[in-house]
N, C-alpha and C positions, 0 to 999 in steps of 0.2 A: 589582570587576566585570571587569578585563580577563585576572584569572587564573583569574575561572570561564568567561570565553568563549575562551580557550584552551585549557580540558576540554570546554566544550560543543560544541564548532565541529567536532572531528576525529571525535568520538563521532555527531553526525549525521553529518556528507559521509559515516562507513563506513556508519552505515543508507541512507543517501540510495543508493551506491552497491548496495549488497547487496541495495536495491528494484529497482532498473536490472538488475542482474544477474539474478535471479528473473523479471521481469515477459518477458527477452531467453528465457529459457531455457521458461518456461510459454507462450512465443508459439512458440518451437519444438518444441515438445510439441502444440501445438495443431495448427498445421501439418500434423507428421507424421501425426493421428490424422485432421485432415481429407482429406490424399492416400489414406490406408489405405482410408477411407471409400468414397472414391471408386471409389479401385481394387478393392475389395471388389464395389462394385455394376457394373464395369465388365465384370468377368469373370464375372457371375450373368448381365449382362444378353445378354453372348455370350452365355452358354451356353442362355440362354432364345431367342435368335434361331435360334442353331444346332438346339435342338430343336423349335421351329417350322416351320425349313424344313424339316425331315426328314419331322413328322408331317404337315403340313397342305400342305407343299409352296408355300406362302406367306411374305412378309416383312409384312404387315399390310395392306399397300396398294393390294394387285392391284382392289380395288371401286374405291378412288380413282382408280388411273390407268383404269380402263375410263370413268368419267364425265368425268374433265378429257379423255380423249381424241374421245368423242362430243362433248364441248361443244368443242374445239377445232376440229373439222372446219369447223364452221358460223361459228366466232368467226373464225378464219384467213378466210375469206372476206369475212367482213364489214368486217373491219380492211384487205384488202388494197384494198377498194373504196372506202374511205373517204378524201379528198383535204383535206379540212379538218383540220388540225394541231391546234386546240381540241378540236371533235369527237373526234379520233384519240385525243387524251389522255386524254379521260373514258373512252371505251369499253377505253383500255389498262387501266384504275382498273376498271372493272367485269369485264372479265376476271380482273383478277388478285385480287377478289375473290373470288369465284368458287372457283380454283382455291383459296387460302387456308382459303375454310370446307369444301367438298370435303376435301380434305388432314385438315384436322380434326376433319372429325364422321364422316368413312366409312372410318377407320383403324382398324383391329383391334389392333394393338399396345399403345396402353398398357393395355387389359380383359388382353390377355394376359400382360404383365408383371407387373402387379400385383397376378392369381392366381398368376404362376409364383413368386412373391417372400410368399407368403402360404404356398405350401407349403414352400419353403424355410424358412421360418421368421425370415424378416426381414421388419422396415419395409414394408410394401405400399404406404404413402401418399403419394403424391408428385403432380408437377403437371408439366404436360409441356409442350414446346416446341417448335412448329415453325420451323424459321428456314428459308424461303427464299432462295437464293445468287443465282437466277438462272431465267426462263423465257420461251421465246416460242413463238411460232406460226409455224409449216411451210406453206408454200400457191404448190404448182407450184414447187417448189425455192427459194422465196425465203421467206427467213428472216424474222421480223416480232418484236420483242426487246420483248415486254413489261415488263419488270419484270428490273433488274441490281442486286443489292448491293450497295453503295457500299464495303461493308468488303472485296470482293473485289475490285473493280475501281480504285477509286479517285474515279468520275465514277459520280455522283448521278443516273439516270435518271429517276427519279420525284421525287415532291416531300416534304421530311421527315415534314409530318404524315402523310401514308400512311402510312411506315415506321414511325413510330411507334405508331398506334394498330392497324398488323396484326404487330407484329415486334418481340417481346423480347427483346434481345441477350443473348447468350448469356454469362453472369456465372461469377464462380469457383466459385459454389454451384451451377452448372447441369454435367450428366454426359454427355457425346454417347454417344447409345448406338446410332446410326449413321450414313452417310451414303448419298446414292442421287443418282443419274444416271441419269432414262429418256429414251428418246427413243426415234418415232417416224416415222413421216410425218406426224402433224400437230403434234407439241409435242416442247418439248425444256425437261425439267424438272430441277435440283439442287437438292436440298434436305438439312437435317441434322434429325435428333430428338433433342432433348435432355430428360433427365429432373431435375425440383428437387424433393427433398424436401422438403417442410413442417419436420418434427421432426430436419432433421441437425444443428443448431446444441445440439441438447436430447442429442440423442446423443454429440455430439462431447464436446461441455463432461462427460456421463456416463464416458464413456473418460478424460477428462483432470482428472476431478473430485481424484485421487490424490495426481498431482505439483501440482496447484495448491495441494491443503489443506496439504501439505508444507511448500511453499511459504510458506503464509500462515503457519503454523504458528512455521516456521524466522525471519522475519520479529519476530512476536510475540514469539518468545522473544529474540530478540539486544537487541530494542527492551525488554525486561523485565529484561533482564540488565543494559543500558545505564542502565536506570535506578534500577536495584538499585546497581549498585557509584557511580554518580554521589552518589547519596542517603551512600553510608557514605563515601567521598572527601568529601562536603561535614559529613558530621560527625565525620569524624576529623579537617578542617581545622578545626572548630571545635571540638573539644578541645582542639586543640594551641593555638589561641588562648587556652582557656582557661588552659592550665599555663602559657602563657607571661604570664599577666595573676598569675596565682596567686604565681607567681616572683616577679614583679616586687613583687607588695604582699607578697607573704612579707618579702622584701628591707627593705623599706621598715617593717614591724612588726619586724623583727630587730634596726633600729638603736634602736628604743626601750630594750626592756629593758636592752640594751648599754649606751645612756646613760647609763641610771641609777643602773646598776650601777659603772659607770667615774664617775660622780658624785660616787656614797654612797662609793663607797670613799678617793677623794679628802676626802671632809667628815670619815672615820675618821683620818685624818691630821695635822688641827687642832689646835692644842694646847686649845683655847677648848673641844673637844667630847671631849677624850680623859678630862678630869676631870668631865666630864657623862655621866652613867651612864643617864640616862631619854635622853637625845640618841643615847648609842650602839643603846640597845636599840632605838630607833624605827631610826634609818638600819638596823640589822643584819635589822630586822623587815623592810623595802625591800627591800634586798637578797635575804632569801632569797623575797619575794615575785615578786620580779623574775626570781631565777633559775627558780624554777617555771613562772611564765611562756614562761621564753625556754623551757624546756626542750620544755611543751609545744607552741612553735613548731617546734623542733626536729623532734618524733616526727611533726608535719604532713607534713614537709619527707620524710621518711623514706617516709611513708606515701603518696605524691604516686599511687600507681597506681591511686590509688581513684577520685581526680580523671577518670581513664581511661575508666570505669566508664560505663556509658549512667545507674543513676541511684546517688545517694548520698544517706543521712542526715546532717543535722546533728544536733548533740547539744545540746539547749538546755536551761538550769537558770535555778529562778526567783531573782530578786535582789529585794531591797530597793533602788530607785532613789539614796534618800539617800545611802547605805553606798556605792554605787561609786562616785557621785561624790562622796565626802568621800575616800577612797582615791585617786581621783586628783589630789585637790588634793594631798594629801601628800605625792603621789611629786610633783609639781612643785616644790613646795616643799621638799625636801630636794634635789629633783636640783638647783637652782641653789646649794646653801648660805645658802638663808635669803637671799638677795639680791633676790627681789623679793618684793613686798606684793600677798593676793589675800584679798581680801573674799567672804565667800559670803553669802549669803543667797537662801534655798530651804527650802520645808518641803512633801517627797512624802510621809510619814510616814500612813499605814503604806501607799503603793505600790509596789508589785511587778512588775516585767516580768521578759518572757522573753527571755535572751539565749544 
């Protein structure tokens, strides 16, 4: 166990690492295709302002500031008369309502970018933002400060849930496509337009569909490979287990024949069996039974590359059960010289296995 989790251990941390690295490198791919984007619709959407002013002599908004400035005339008076600080607050809230939907329903700009962006032959569909920075009311030179963004200034004029439900901050997915400063005699307005496409996340992920599939691709296949060469590592370690088991009972079947052979040959030696002529034929019969034996242990031994092998046949032939074990009692009984006493009694007749 602890020398396959010192194969398995380094073989992930380099997947573990090589996902780290990919996921580093397809976030920066992503990135770039998402500034490209940007910057794509950055320079259409000048050039869509640029030819706006030229033709129409407008920025979209000339209708909006003529109504916030007619309603400011009348609003700047109202507010400078007002002495109640409550009061004062609500009608600051109703003003700057006011201006808010003005701003957004009497702009001509987004209908015209999103013709000019339809002839160009890009993306037309997007969803627009206005964010107000800043605005108040002019009345006899004095200044009256409805409404300060807090991300500009620092200090909260109004109260959050206002900002909230009139003012979507302006996010990574959102494109400023300009800024404005009017002022007059009766108002003083800063505001920015910002455009969000609906489908850029559908686009972008399209641009980056490439190096990602690469990616995943590259991924799959190291993890394929890792588990390819792990699988043939864990059965060539269990081969080599098997040769080394094979070795060892080879070993262990090699000291038999030997025995018996180094036995018989000693019982040939006896004077008791040298004038017993049925005694020698039996031991000599041993003997060369034994040498066939070893022999064929031998040509195993020689032959070991087969072991190697993913698969092998055995070679099995049928026996008479009786017959091999009456054969082995004999070689027992000659291997010690007749020194010990072995009873048989067994009747497989006529059984046959395969061995």
């Amino acid at each position: 166990m602890k020398k396959r989790n010192t194969i398995l251990l380094p073989g992930i941390l380099s997947i573990i690492i090589l996902i780290a690295a990919q996921i580093i490198i397809v976030s920066g791919v992503w990135r770039q295709k998402d500034e490209m984007f940007n910057l794509r619709y950055r320079l259409y959407t000048q050039d869509a302002l640029e030819f706006m002013g030229r033709r129409w002599g407008t920025d979209g908004f000339d209708t909006a500031r003529i109504l916030i400035n007619s309603y400011s005339a009348k609003a700047a008076r109202d507010l400078a008369g007002t002495k109640n600080d409550s009061l004062l607050d609500i009608k600051k809230k109703d003003v700057f309502y006011f201006v808010s939907r003005v701003l957004n329903q009497e702009q001509d700009l987004s209908a015209f970018l999103s013709d000019y962006f339809d002839r160009q032959g890009i993306e037309k569909d997007f969803n627009y933002n206005i964010k107000i920075n800043y605005f108040e009311l002019i009345y006899n030179d004095r200044r009256i400060p409805v409404y300060v963004n807090s991300d500009q200034t620092g200090n909260v004029s109004q109260k959050q849930d206002l900002k909230k439900r009139l003012i979507r901050p302006a996010g990574t997915s959102q494109i400023l496509v300009r800024g404005d400063r009017s002022e007059n005699n009766n108002f003083r307005l800063d505001f920015e337009y910002y455009i969000d496409f609906r489908d850029k996340q559908r686009v972008v992920l399209k641009e980056t569909s490439l190096p990602l599939a690469l990616s995943i691709f590259s991924i799959l296949a190291v993890a394929a490979l890792f588990m390819i060469t792990y699988r043939n590592l864990m059965m060539e370690k269990r081969l080599s287990n098997l040769k080394t088991d094979f070795i060892n009972n080879m070993t262990h079947e090699l000291k038999t024949p030997l025995s018996t052979i180094t036995v018989a040959g000693k019982t040939l030696e006896m004077p008791q069996v040298i004038n017993d002529e049925q005694r020698i034929l039996d031991t000599a019969r041993i003997i060369g039974k034994q040498s066939v034996h070893l022999n064929q242990l031998i040509n195993m031994i020689l032959e070991i590359s087969m072991w190697e092998r993913t698969q092998f046949e055995l070679e099995k032939k049928k026996f008479r059960l009786e017959e091999v074990i009456s054969e082995i009692v004999v070689c027992f009984k000659n291997g010690c010289g007749h020194c010990a006493s072995i009873s048989e009694s067994y009747n497989f007749n006529p059984a046959e296995v395969e061995l």
